[in-house]
C-alpha positions as CSV (number, residue, x, y, z in Angstrom):
1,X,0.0,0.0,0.0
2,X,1.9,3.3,-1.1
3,X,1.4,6.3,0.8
4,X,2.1,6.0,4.1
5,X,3.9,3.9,6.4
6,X,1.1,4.3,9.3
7,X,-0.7,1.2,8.2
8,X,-3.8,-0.6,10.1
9,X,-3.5,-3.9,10.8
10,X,-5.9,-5.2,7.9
11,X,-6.0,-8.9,9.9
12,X,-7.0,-8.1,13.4
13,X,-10.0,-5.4,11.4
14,X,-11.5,-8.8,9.5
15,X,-10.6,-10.9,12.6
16,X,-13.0,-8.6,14.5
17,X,-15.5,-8.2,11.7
18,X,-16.2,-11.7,11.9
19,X,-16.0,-11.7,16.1
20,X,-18.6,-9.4,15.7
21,X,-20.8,-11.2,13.5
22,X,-20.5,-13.7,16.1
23,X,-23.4,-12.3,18.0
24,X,-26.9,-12.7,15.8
25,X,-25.1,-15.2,13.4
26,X,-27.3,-17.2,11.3
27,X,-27.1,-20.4,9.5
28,X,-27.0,-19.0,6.5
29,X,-23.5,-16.7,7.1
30,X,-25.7,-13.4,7.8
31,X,-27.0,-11.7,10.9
32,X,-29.8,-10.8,12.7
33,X,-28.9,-8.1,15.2
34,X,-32.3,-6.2,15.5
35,X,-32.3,-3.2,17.3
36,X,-32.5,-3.1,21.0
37,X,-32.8,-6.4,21.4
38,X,-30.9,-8.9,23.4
39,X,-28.5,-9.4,20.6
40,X,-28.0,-6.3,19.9
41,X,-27.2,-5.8,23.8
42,X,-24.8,-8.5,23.3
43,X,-23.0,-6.5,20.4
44,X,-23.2,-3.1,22.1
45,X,-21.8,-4.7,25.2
46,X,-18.7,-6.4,23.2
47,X,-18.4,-2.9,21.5
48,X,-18.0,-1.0,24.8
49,X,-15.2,-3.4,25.8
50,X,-13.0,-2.9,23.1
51,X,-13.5,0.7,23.4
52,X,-12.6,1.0,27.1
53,X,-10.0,-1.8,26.7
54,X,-8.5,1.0,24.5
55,X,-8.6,3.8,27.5
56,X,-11.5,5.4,25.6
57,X,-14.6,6.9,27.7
58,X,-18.2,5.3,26.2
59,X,-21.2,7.8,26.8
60,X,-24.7,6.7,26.1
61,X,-26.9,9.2,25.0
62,X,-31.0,9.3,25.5
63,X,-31.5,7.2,22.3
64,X,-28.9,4.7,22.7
65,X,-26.5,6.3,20.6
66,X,-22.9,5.3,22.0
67,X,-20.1,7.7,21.9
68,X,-16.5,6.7,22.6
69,X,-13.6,9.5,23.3
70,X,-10.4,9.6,22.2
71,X,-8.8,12.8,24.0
72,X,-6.3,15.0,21.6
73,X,-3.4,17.3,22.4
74,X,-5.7,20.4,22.6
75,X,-9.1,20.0,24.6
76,X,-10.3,22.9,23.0
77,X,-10.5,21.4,19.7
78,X,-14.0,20.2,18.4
79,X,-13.5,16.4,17.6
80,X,-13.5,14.6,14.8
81,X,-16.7,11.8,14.9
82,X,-17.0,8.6,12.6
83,X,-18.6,5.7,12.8
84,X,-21.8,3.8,11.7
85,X,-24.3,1.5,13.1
86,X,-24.4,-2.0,14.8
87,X,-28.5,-3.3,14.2
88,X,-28.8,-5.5,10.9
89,X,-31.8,-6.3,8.9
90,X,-33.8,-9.6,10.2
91,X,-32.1,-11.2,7.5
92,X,-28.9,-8.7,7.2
93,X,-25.3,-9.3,6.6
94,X,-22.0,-9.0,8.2
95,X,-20.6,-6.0,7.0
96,X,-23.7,-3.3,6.2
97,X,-22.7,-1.0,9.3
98,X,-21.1,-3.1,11.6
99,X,-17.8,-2.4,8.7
100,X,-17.8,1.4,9.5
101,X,-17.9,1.1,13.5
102,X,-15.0,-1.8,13.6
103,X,-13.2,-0.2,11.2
104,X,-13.4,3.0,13.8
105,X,-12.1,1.2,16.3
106,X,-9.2,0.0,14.1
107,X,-8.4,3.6,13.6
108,X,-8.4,3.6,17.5
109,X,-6.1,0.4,17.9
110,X,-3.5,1.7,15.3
111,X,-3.1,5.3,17.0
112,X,-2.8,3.7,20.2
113,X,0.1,1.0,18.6
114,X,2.0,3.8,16.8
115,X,1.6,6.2,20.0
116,X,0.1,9.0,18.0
117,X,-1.7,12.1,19.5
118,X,-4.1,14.1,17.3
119,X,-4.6,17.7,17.9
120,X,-8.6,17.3,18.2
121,X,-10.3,14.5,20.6
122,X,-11.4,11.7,18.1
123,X,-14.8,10.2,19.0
124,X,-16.2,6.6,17.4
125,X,-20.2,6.5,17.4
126,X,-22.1,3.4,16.8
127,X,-25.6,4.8,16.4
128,X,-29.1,3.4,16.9
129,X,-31.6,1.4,14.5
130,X,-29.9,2.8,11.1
131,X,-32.6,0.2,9.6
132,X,-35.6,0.9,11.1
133,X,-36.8,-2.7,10.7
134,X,-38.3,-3.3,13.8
135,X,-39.7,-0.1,14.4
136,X,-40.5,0.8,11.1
137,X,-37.9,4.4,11.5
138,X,-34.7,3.9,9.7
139,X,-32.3,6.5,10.9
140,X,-33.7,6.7,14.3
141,X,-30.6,7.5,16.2
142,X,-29.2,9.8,14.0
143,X,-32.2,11.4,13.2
144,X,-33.3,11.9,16.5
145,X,-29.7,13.4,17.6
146,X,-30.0,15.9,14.7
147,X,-33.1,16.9,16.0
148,X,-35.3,15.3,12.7
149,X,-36.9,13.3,14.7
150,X,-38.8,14.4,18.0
151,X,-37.6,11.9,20.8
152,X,-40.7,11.6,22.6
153,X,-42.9,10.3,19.7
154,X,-39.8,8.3,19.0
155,X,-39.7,6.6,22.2
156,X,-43.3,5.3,22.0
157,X,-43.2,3.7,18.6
158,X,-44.3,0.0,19.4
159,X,-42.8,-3.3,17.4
160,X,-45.3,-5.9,16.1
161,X,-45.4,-7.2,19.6
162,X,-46.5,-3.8,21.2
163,X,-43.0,-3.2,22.8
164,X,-42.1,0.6,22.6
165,X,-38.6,2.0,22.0
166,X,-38.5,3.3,25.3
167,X,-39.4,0.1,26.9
168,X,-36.8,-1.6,25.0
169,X,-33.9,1.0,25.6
170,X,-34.9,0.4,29.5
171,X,-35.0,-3.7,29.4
172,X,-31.3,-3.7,27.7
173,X,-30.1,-1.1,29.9
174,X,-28.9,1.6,27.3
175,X,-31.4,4.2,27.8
176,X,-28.2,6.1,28.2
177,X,-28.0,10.4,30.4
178,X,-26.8,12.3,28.3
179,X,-29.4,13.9,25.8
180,X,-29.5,12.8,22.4
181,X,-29.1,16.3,20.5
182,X,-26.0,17.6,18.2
183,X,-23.0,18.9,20.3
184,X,-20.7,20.8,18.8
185,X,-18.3,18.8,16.2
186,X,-15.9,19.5,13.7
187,X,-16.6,16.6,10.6
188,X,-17.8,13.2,10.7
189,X,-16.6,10.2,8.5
190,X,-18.3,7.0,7.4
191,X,-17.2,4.1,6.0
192,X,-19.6,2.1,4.5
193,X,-20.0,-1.0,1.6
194,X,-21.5,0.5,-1.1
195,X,-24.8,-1.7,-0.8
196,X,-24.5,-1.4,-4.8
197,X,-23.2,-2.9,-7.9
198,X,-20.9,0.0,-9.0
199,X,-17.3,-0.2,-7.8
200,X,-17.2,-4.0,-8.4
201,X,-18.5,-3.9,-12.2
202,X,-15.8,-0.5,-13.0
203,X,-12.8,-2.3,-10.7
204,X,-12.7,0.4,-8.1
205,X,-11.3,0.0,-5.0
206,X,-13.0,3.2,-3.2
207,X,-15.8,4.9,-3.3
208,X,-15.4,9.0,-2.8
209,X,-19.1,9.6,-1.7
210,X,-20.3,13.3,-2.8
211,X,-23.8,13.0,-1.2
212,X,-26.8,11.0,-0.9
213,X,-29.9,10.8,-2.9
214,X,-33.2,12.6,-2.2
215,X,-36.0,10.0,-0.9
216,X,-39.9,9.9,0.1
217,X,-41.7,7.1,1.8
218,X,-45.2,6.1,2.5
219,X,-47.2,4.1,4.8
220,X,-50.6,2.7,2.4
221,X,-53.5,0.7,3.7
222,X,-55.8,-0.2,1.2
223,X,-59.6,-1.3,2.5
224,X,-62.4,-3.2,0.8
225,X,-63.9,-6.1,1.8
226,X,-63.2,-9.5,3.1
227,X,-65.4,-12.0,1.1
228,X,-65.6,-15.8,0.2
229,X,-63.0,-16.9,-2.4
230,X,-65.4,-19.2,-3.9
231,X,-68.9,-17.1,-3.8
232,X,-68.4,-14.1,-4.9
233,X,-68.5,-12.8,-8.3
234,X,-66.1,-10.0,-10.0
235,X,-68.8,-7.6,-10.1
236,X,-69.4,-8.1,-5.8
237,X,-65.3,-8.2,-5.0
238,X,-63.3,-5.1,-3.6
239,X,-60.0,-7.0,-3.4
240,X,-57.6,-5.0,-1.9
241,X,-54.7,-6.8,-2.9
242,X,-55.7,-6.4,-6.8
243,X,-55.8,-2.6,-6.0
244,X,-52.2,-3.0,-4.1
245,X,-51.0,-4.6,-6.9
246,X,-52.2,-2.1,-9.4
247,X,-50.5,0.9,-7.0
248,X,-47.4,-2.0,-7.1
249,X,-46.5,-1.8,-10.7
250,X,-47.5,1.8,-11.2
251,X,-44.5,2.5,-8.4
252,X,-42.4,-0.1,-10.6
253,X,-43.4,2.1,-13.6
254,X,-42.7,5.4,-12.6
255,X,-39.2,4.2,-11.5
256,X,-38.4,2.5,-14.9
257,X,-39.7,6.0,-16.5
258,X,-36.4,7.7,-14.9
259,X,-33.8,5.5,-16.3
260,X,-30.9,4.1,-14.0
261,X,-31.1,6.8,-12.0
262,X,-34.7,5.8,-10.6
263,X,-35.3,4.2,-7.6
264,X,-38.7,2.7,-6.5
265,X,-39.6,-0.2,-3.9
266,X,-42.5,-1.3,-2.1
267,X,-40.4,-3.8,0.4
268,X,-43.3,-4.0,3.0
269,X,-46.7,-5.9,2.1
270,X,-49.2,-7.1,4.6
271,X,-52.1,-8.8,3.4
272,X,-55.5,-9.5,5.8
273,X,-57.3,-11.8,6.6
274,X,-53.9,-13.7,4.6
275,X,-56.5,-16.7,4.0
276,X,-56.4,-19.0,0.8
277,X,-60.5,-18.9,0.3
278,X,-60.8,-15.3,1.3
279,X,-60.5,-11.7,-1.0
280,X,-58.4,-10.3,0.9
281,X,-60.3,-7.3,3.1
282,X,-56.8,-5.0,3.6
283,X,-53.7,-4.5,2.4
284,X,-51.0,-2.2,4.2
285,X,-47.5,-1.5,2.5
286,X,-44.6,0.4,2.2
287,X,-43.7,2.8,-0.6
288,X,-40.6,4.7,-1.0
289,X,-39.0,6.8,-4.0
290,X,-35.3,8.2,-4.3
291,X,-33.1,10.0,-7.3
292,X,-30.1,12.0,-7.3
293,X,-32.1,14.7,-8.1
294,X,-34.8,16.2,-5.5
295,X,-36.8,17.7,-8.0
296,X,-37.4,14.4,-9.3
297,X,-38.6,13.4,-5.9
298,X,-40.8,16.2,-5.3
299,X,-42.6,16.0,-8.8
300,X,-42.8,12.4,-7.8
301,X,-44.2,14.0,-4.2
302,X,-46.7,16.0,-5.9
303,X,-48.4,13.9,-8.6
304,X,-48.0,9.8,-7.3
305,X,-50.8,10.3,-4.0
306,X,-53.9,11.1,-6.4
307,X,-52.7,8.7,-9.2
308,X,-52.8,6.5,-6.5
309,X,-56.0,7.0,-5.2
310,X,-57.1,6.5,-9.0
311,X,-56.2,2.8,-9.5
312,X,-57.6,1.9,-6.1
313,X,-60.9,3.6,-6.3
314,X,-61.3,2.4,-9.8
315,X,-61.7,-1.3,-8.1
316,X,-64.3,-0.4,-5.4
317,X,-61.6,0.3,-2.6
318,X,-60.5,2.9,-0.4
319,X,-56.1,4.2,-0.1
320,X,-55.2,5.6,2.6
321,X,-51.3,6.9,2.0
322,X,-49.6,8.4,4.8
323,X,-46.6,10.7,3.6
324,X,-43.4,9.2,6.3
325,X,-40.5,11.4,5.7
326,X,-39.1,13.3,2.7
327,X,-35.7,14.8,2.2
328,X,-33.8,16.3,-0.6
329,X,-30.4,15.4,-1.9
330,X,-27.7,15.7,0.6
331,X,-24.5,16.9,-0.7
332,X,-21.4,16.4,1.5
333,X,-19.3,18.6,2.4
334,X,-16.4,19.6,0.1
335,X,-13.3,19.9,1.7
336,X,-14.5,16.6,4.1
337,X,-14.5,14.6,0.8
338,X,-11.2,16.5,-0.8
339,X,-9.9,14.5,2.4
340,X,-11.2,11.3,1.4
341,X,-10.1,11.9,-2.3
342,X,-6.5,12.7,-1.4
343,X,-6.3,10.2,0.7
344,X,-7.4,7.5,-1.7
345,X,-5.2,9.0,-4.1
346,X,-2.4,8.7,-2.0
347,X,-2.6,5.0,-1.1
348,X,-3.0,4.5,-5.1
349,X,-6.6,3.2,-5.2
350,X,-8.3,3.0,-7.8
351,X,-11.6,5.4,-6.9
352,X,-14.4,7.2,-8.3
353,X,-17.3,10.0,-7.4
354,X,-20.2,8.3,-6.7
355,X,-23.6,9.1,-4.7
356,X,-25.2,7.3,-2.2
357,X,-28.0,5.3,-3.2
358,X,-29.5,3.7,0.5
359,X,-29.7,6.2,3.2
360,X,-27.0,6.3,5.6
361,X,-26.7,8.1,9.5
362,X,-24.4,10.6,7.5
363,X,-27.0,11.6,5.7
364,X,-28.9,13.0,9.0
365,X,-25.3,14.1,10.5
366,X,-24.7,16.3,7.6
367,X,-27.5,18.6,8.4
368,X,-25.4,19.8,11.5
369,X,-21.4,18.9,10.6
370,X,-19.6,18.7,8.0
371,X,-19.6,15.2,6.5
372,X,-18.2,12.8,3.9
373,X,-18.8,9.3,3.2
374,X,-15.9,6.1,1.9
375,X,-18.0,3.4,0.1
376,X,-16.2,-0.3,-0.5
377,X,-17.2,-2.6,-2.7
378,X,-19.5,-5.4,-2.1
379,X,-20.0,-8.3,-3.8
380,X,-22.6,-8.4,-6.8
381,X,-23.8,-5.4,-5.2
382,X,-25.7,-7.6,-2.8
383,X,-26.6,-6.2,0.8
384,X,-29.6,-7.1,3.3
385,X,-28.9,-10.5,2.3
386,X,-27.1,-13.1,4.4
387,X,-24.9,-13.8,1.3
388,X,-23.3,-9.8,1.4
389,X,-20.1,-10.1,0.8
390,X,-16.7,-8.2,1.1
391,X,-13.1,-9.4,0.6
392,X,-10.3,-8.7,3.5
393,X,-8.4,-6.4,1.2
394,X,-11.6,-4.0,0.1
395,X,-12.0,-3.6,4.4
396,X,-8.3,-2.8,5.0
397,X,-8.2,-0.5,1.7
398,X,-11.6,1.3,2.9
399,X,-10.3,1.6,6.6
400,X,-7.0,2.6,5.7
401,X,-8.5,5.9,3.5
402,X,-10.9,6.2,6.7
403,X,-7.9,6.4,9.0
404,X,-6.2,9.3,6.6
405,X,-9.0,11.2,6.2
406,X,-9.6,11.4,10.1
407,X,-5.9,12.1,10.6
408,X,-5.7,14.7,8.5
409,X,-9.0,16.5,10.1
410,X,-8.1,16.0,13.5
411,X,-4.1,17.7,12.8
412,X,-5.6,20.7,10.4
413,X,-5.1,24.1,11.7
414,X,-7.9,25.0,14.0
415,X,-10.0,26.8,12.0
């Protein structure tokens, strides 16, 4: 690796990649950490270890958000935050967040081995729920720290079992003092796997993340009415999974009509009563949008709820779409990416300029400090699958630019 002779220790990174994906391991090589959960407790707790076992100081915030200190030569330096998140999908992988919080405390281990004081305090966050699948609010942490989210509603959203956040923070213990709002902070760095096909089909090492794509999501429940499979005709049946389906491929359609660049999912689908011999009565399902471009998004915003409504009254059925969140594109912050860009450069990576197509805690982060993303490759762009994939080398090359990047932030002149 040319560049520098400060190197990571690429080995003891993987060999605690795969320590943590220990905890919530499944049979099929993924994980399923869920978010305040008991396994989750289990990673959080392992997390904290390594952190103190490094002389670092680990403070909880209200939200769970866990925030551990690295001091630097001058206390009145902001510090310099990175990290990701810890909680997987139900069916997640190894690498999707858990790669950007070990890979921070790699940065940690390899000051500590080469004896090297920054000038700012350096500070490694793991945040809470980034993926919102058992609470339904991706982001949740971060948002809620940036103030996006108001924590009280946030505390009393309820799993499928009725358990609120709040409960759940309480039962694992990491309903942590200290308020989960922004403090003051001079950039914050992510390393992430790309969750995408891009770098691996054009050979790049690195991914230079410039910003992240503009999104809006829905909550739909579609009502008609239960009836017998067998008794009733087509012109007595207001089958509200026909109507879903309609509302299904028009979202499929409309994100075809914008080329590569379009992006729409429905990932959630709940059908009632769920019976073989009964037309189903309700339907409730998820509906998001993004594109790189947030006028895009808001003409998608503005014209998508009443065409809607149009397919589903047309078969006797009533829509009701709840908008969840919308946000326009997020750029980055220039001279936080320059960093990752020279840095790249430097080591003699191959790289390239690319946006963020999932959304990522940076995302929320960047609305209060400056922020700039590292994306690795991952195989066949596969992610939220047990089968996501990364080689060693793509982990070390992706910590290795994180650890620059930070360096160089934390010794700039104060500004």
């Amino acid at each position: 690796m040319a560049g520098t002779n400060q190197r990571i220790d690429g080995k003891r990174l993987w060999d605690s990649l795969m320590a943590m994906a220990e905890i919530g391991a499944t049979p099929k090589g993924g994980v399923k950490r869920l978010t305040l959960t008991e396994v989750d407790r289990e990673g959080r707790d392992r997390f904290r270890q390594w952190c103190e076992a490094l002389g670092l100081s680990v403070r909880v915030d209200a939200i769970g958000n866990m925030f551990a200190r690295r001091e630097g030569r001058d206390p009145s330096r902001l510090p310099v935050l990175f990290g990701s998140h810890l909680d997987s999908q139900p069916t997640g992988g190894k690498f999707d967040g858990a790669l950007g919080v070990i890979a921070g405390l790699e940065v940690m281990r390899t000051l500590n081995d080469l004896n090297i004081s920054t000038e700012a305090p350096l500070e490694l966050v793991n945040w809470t729920d980034e993926e919102g699948s058992r609470f339904g609010h991706s982001l949740m942490g971060s948002g809620t720290w940036a103030g996006v989210y108001d924590e009280a509603k946030v505390n009393a959203l309820t799993d499928v079992d009725g358990v609120s956040v709040g409960a759940a923070l309480d039962s694992i213990g990491y309903r942590g003092p200290h308020p989960a709002k922004p403090f003051p902070v001079d950039a914050y760095f992510e390393l992430h796997i790309e969750q995408g096909p891009i770098l691996e089909r054009e050979g790049k090492m690195v991914g230079i993340v410039t910003g992240a794509q503009a999104q809006v999501w829905y909550d739909a429940v579609i009502t008609g009415q239960d009836a017998h499979a067998g008794t009733t005709p087509p012109s007595a049946r207001r089958d509200a999974l026909v109507a879903a389906a309609r509302v299904i491929a028009h979202v499929d359609a409309l994100m075809r009509a914008r080329g590569e660049d379009g992006r729409g999912t429905v990932g959630f689908l709940q059908v009632l009563p769920n019976s073989c011999n009964v037309v189903p009565g309700e339907v409730r399902f998820s509906v998001e949008f993004r594109h790189p471009r947030t006028e895009e998004i808001e003409q998608l915003a503005a014209s998508f709820p009443s065409e809607a409504e149009k397919l589903v009254s047309e078969t006797g059925c009533r829509l009701q779409l709840r908008e969840k969140f919308r946000f326009a594109h997020q750029p980055f912050d220039p001279a936080c990416v320059d960093l990752v860009r020279q840095a790249a450069a430097r080591l003699g990576h191959d790289a390239r300029e690319i946006v963020s197509g999932a959304g990522h805690d940076a995302v929320y982060v960047a609305r209060h400090v400056p922020t700039a993303m590292i994306f690795t490759p991952c195989k066949d762009g596969l992610s939220h699958n047990e089968a996501e994939s990364i080689l060693p080398e793509e982990a070390e090359a992706g910590c290795q630019v994180l650890f620059e990047a930070v360096l160089a932030r934390a010794n700039a002149p104060a500004r």
